[in-house]
BAMI-414449 format. One record per residue: residue in one letter; x, y, z of N, C-alpha, C in turn. Coordinates in nm, 4 decimals. Example, Ala and Ser with C-alpha at 12.3 -4.5 7.8 and 13.67 -1.06 7.14 Angstrom:
<sites>
<site "a",<1.3190,-0.5690,0.7800>,<1.2300,-0.4500,0.7800>,<1.3200,-0.3300,0.7800>>,
<site "s",<1.2850,-0.2250,0.7080>,<1.3670,-0.1060,0.7140>,<1.2900,0.0030,0.7870>>,
</sites>
This chain:
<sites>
<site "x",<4.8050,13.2506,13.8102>,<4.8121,13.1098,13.7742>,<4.7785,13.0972,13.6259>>,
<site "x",<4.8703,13.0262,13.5634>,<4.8258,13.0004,13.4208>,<4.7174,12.9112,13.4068>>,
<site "x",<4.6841,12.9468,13.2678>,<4.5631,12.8562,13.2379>,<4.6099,12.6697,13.2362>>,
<site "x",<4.7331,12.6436,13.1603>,<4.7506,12.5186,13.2215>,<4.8380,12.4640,13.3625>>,
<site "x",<4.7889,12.5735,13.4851>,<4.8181,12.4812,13.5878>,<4.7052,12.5328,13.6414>>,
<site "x",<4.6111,12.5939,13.6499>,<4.4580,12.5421,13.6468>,<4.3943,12.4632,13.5977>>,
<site "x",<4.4531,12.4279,13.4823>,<4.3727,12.2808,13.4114>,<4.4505,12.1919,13.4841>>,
<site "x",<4.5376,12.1630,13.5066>,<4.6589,12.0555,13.6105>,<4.5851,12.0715,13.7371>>,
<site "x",<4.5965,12.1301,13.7811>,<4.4525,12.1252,13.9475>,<4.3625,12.0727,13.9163>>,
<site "x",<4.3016,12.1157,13.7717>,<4.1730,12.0837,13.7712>,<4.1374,11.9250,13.7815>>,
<site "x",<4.2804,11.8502,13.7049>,<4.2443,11.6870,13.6601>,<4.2951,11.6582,13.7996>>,
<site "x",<4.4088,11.7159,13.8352>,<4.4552,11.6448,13.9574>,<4.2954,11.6311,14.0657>>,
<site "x",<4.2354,11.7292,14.0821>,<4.1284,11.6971,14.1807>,<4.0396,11.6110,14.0983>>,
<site "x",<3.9953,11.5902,13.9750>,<3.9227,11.5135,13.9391>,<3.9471,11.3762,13.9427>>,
<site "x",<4.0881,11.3519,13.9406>,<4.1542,11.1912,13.9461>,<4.1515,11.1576,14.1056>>,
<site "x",<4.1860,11.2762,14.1666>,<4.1057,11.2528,14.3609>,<3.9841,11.2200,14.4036>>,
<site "x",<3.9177,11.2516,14.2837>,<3.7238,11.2293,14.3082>,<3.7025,11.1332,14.2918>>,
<site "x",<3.7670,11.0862,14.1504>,<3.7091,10.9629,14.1103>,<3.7985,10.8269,14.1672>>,
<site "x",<3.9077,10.8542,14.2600>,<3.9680,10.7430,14.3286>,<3.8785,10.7216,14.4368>>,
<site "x",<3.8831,10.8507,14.4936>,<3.8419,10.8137,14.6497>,<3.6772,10.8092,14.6665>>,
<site "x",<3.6333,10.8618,14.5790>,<3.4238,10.8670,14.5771>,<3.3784,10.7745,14.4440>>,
<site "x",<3.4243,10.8303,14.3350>,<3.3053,10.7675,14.1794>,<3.3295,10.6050,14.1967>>,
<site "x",<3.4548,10.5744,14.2221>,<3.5169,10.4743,14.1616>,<3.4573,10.3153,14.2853>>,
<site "x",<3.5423,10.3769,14.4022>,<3.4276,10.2885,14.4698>,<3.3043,10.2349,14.4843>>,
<site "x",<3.2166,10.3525,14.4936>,<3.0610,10.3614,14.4642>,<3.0546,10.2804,14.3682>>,
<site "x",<3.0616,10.2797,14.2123>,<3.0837,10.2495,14.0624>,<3.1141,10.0675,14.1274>>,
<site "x",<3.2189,10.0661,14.1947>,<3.2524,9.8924,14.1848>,<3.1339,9.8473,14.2805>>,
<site "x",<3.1149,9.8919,14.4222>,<2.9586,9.8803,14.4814>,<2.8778,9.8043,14.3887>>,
<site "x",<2.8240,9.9451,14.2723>,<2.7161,9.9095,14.2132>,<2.7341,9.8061,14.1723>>,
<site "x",<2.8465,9.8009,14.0738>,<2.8774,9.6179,13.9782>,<2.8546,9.5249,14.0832>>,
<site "x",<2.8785,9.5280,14.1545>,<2.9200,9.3978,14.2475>,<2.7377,9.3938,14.3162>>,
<site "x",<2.6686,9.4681,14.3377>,<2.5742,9.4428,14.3871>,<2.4192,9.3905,14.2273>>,
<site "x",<2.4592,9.4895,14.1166>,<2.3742,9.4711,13.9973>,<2.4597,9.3162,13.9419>>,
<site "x",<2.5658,9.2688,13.9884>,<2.6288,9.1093,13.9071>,<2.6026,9.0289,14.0176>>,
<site "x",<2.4939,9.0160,14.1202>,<2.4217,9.0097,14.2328>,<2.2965,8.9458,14.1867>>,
<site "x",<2.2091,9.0374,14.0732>,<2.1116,9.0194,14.0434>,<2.0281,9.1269,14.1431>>,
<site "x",<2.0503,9.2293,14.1843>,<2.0140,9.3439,14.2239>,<1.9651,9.4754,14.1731>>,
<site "x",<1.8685,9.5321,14.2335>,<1.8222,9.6151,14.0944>,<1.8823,9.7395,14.1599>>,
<site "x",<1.9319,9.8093,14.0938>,<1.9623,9.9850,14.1059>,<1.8513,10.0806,14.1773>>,
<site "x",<1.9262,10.1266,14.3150>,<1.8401,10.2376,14.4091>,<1.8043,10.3575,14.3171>>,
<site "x",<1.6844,10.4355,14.3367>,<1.6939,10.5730,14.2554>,<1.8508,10.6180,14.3148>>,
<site "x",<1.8905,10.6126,14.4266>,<2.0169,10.6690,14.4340>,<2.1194,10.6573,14.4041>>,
<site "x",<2.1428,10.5366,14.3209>,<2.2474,10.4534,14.2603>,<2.2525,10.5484,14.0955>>,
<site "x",<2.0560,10.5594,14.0492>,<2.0406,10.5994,13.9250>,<2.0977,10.7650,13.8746>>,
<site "x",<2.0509,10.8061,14.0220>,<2.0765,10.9422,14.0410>,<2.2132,10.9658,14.0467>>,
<site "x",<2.3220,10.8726,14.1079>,<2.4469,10.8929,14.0852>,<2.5232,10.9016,13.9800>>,
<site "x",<2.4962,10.7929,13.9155>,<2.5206,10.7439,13.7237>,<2.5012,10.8737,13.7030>>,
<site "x",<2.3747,10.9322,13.6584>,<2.3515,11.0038,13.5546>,<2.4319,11.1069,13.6265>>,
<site "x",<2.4791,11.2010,13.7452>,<2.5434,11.2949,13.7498>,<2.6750,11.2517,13.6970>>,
<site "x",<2.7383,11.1549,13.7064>,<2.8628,11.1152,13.6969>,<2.8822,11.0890,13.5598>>,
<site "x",<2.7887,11.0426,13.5209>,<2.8002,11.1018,13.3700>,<2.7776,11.2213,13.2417>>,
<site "x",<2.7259,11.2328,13.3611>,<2.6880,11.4307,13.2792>,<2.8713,11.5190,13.3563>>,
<site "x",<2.8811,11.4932,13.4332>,<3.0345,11.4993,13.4695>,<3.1292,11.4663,13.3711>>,
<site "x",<3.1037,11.3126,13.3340>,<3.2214,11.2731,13.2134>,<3.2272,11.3644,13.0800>>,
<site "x",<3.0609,11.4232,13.0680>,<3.0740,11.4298,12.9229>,<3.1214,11.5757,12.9710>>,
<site "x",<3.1074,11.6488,13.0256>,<3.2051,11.8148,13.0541>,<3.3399,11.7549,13.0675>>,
<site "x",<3.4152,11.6770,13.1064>,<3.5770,11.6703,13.1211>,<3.6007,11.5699,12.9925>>,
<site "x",<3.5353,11.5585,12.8876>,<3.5759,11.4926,12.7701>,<3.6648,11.5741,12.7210>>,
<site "x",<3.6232,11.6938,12.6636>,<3.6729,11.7922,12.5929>,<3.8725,11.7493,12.6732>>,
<site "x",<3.8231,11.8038,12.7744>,<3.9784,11.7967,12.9011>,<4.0770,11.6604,12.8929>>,
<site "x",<3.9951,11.5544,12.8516>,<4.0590,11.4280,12.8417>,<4.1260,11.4247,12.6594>>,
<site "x",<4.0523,11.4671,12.5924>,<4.1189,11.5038,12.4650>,<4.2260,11.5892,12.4461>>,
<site "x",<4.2223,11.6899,12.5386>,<4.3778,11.7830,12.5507>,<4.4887,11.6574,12.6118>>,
<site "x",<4.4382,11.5682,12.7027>,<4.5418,11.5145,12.7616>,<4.5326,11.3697,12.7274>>,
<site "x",<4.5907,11.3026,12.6585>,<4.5636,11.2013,12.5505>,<4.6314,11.0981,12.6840>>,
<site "x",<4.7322,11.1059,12.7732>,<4.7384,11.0004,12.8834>,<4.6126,10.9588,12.9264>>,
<site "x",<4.5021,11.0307,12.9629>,<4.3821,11.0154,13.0896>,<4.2985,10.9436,12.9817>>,
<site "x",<4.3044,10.9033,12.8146>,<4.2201,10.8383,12.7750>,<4.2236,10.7228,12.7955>>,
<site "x",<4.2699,10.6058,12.8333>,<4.2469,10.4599,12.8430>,<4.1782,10.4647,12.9787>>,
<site "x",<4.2191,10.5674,13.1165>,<4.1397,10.5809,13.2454>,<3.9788,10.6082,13.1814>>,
<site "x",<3.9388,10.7232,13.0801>,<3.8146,10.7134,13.0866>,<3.7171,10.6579,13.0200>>,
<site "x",<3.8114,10.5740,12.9187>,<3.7666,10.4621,12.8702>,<3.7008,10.3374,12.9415>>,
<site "x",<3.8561,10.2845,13.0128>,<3.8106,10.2183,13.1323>,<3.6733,10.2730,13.2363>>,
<site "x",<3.6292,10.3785,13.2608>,<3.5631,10.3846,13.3629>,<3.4221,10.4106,13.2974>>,
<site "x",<3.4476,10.4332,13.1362>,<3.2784,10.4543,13.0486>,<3.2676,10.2975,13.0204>>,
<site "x",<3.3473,10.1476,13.0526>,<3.3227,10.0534,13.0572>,<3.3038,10.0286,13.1168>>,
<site "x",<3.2835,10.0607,13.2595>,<3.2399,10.0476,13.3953>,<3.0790,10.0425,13.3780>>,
<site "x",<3.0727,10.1503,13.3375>,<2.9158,10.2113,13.3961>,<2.8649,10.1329,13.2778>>,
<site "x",<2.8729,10.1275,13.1436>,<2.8418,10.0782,13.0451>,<2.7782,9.8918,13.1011>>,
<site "x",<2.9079,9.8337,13.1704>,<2.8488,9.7066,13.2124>,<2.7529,9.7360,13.3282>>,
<site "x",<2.7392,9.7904,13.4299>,<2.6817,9.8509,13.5215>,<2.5524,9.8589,13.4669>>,
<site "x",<2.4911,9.9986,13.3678>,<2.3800,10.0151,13.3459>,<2.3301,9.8775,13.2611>>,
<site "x",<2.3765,9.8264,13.1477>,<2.3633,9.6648,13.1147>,<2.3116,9.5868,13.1770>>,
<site "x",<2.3867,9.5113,13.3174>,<2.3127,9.4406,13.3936>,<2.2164,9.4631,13.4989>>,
<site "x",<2.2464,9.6148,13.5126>,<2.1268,9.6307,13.5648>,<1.9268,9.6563,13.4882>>,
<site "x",<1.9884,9.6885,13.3227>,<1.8653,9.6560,13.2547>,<1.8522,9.5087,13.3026>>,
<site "x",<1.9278,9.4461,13.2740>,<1.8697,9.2590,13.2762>,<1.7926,9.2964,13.4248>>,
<site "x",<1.8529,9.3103,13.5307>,<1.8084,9.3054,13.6420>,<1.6444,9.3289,13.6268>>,
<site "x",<1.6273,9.4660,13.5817>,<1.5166,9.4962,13.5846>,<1.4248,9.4125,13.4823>>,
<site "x",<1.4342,9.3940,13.3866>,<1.3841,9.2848,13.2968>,<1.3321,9.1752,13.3832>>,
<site "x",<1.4436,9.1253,13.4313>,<1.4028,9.0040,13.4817>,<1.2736,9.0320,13.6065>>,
<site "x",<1.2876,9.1061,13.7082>,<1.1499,9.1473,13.7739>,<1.0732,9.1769,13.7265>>,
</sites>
């Protein structure tokens, strides 16, 4: 197998992860932190893997200049996400 259809598996399963697991979870959170809800350690614990995730497939999203507005979009996700959930916590 060449190296780019191992990298082609590689995004293809990553665009499977983040449809069917990150992405849901991710709208969850918004919808429960634009609630006025504060973030589970397990919510916190998710973020930060999922973002220590993003920053290893950056490099991968720069080879493939299509997948940048997707991970744009989804570092605006978490970006409003962790946001209101500071207020959240503020406010308690």
């Amino acid at each position: 197998m060449t190296d780019q259809l191992k990298e082609s598996a590689v995004i293809q399963a990553l665009l499977e992860r983040f449809q069917k697991l990150i992405l849901p979870q991710a709208l969850g959170m918004k919808e429960r932190v634009d609630a006025g809800k504060r973030l589970s350690s397990m919510d916190m614990e998710f973020l930060k893997e999922v973002l220590d995730a993003a920053n290893k497939a950056l490099p991968m999203v720069d080879r493939h200049p299509e997948y940048k507005e997707l991970a744009a979009r989804a570092i605006h996700l978490y970006n409003e996400i962790t946001a209101r959930a500071l207020e959240n916590e503020e406010k308690s």
